[in-house]
N, C-alpha and C positions, 0 to 999 in steps of 0.2 A: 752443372745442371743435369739429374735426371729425368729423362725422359722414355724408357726403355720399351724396346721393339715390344708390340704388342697391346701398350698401355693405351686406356682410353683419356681423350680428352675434351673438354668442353671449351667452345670459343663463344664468345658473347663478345661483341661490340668489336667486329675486326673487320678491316678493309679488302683485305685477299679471300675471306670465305665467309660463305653463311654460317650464322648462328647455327649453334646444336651437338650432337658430339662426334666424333672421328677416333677413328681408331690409327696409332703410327705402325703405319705396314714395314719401314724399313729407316735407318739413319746409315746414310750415303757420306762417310765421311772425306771420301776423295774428291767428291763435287759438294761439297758441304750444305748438304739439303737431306728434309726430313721429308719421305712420302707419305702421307695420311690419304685414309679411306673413310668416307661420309655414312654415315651410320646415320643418317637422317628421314631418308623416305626407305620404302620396302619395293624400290625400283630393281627388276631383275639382272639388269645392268646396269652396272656404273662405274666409271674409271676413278682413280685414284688421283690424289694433286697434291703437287710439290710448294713447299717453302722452305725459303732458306735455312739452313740452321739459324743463324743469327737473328733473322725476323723472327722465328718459333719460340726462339729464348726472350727477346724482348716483349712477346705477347705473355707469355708466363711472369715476366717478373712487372708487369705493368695488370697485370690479373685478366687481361684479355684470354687466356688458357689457364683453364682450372681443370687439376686431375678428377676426374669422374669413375664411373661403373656403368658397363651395359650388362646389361642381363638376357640371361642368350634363351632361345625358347627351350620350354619342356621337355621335347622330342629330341634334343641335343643332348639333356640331363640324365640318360639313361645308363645303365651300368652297360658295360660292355657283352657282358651273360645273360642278359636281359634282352638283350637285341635280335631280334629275326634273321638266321643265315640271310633271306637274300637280300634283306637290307643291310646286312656286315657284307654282301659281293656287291652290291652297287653302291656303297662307298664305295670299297678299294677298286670297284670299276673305273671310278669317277676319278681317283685320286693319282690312279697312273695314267691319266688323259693329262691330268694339267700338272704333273709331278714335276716333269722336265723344265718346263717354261717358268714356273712360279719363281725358281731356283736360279734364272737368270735374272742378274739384278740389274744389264742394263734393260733386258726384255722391261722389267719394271717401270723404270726409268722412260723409256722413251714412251710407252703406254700413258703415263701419265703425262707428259708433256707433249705431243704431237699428235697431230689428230689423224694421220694415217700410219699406218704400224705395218707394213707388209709380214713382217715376222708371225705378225697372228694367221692371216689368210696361208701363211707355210707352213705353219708349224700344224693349223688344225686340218690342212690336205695331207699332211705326212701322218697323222693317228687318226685322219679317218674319222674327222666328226665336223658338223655344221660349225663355221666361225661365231654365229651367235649361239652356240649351246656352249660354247669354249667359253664365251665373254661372260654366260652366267654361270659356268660352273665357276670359275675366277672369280664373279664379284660373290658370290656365295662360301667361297673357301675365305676371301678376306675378311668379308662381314663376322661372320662368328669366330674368328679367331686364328685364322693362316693353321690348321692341324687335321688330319685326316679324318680327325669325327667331324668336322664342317660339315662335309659330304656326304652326311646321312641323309636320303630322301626322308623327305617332311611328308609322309605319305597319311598321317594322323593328322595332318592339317588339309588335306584332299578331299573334295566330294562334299555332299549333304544329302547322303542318301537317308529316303524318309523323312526326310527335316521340309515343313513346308517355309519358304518366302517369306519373311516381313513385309506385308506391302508397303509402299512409299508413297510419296507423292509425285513421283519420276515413274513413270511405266516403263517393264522390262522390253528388252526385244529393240529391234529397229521401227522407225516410223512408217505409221502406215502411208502408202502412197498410192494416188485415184490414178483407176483404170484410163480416167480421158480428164479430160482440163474441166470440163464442165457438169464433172459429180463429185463432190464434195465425200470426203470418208469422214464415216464418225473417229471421235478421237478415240485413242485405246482405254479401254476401262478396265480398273483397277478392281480384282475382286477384293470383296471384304468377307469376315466371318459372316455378315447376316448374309449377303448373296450366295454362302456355302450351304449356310440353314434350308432357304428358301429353294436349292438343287436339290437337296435331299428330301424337301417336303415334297418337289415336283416329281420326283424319280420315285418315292413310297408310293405319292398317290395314282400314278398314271404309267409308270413302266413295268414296275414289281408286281406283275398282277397278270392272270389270264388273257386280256386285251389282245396282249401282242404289241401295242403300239410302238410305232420307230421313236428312235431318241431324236429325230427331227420332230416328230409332231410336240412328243413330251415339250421338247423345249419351247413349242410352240404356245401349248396349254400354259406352260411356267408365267409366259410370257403376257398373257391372259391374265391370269389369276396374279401376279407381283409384279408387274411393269405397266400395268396399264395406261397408269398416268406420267411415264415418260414417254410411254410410245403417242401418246393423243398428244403430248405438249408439242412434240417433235417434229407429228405431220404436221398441226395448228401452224409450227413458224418455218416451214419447210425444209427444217435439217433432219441428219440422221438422227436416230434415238441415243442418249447415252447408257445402253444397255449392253448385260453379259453377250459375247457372241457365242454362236452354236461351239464354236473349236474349244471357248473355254468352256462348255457346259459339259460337251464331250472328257476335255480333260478331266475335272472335277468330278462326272460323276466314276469314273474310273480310279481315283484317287478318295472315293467316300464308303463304294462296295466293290467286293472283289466277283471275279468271274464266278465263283461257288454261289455268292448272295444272287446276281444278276440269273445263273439258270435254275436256281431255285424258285427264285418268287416268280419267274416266267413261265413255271409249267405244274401241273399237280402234283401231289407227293406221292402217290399213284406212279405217275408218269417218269416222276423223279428215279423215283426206285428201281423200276423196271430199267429203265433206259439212257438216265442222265448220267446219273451217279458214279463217281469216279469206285474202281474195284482195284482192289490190291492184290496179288499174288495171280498165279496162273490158273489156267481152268482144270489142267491134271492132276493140278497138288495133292487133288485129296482121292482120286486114282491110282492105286498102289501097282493094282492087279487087273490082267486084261479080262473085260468079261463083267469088271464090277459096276462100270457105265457106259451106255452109247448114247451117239449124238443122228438124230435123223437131217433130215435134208430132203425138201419138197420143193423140187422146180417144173415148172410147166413148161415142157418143149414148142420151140416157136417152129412147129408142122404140123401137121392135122393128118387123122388118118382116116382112109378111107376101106370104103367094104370092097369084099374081095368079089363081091358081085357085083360092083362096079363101081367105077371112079365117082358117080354124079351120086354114092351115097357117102356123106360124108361123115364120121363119125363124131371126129373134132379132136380137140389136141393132147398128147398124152402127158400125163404126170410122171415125172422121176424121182425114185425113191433114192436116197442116198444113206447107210448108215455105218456109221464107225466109230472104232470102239478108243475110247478116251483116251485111255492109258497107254496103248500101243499106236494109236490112231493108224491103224491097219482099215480097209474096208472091210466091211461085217459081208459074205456073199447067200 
């Protein structure tokens, strides 16, 4: 009966393990047992389990194990030339962390039969890495196939930058919890697209504009103008309102206009120009030669002068001229 290190298998209707597939990590012929590895949830640790040989054969010839295929992700499918230097060094970072240990087979062995393993807490103080980053670099080398491309970071499956949230019906974050026993917190509210519309109606019409107003009051108005019949239902039966809070109006409207839009529509185009406006390059750039610009400088000394025919005339405070020249930025005397 083949069954060869590596091959995937599917168990359906078996007493010793769950439904689903397994991959065989190793065939132990001196203890006559096959180690298989559970290729069923995407848990970042997970130990391997033993069955007999003779139990393994009897699951196959009773069709309890059927030979399968798993399909290893995209980010593993990569040519070797294709691959980012420092994702080809944190593989082989990764691969000489658990090189040694993978290759002992009763390490193996007792890993999956015993629930305390001292060998790993040794082994991962003597290379110098956390016991549980060993255990997932392990169950990551087995899952895709016991070979040094396992251990390529999955760094294309990392992050959602710019990608906004699905919302759900489960709010993100921890539960809100009341300052004292006897106030009640509203529940966490769930933004939707029309609550993003109605931030952005709120923020064109009352922030983006000469006013001035804070993003407290804005949100105040918002709240006025598109919540008002949850805020009136809410006092009517004495709970909190189920409305956006100021932290998500804040988030949103930062995630709807960027800093550029925000000190735009807050100041003239006048005002813009002169004094907001982001400038590129230096102010000598186009100063070759000394003499072809100067910069003045008017400050008003904090003394007063007074007449030389006496102190009780006072004259008042004097101006200081400052000028120098661009290109050398020497003082002009």
């Amino acid at each position: 009966m083949q069954f060869p290190r590596n091959s995937v298998w599917e168990l359906k209707g078996s007493d010793l393990a769950e439904d689903g597939l397994y991959r065989v990590l190793d065939i132990m012929h001196d203890v006559a047992s096959v180690v298989l590895f559970s290729l069923n949830n995407e848990s970042p640790i997970s130990r391997p389990l033993v069955f007999s040989m003779e139990a393994f054969i009897e699951h196959i010839k009773s069709k309890k194990a059927k030979k399968s295929d798993f399909t290893l992700p995209s980010f593993l499918l990569v040519a070797e030339e294709n691959i980012p230097e420092e994702h080809i060094a944190r593989r082989d970072k990764n691969y000489g962390l658990i090189e040694n240990i993978v290759s002992d087979r009763a390490f193996v062995f007792d890993y999956a039969t015993k629930k305390r393993v001292p060998h790993l807490a040794e082994y991962a103080k003597k290379v110098d890495i956390d016991r549980k980053a060993l255990s997932r670099l392990l169950s990551q080398y087995w899952r895709y196939g016991q070979e040094k491309m396992a251990l390529l970071p999955a760094f294309s499956k990392s992050g959602g930058s710019g990608k906004d949230r699905i919302p759900t019906d489960k709010p993100l974050g921890a539960p809100k919890q009341p300052r004292t026993v006897a106030v009640e917190r509203a529940v966490k509210y769930i933004i939707t697209d029309i609550d993003k519309s109605k931030f952005k109606k709120a923020l064109k019409k009352y922030y983006l504009n000469q006013t001035r107003l804070t993003l407290s009051k804005t949100y105040n108005y918002m709240l006025i103008d598109s919540y008002a019949d949850e805020v009136r239902i809410a006092n009517a039966c004495g709970k909190p309102p189920a409305v956006p809070t100021l932290k998500q109006f804040r988030y949103w409207s930062k995630k709807k206009f960027t800093q550029d839009e925000f000190i735009k529509g807050r100041t003239t185009e006048n005002d813009h120009l002169r004094n907001k406006r982001g400038l590129l390059g230096s102010v000598i750039q186009d100063s070759y030669l000394p003499g072809t610009h100067f910069e003045i400088d008017a400050t008003v000394a904090d003394v007063h002068i007074v007449s030389e025919l006496g102190a009780q005339h006072i004259l008042g405070r004097p101006t200081i001229y400052i000028v120098i020249d661009r290109a050398s930025r020497v003082v002009v005397k």
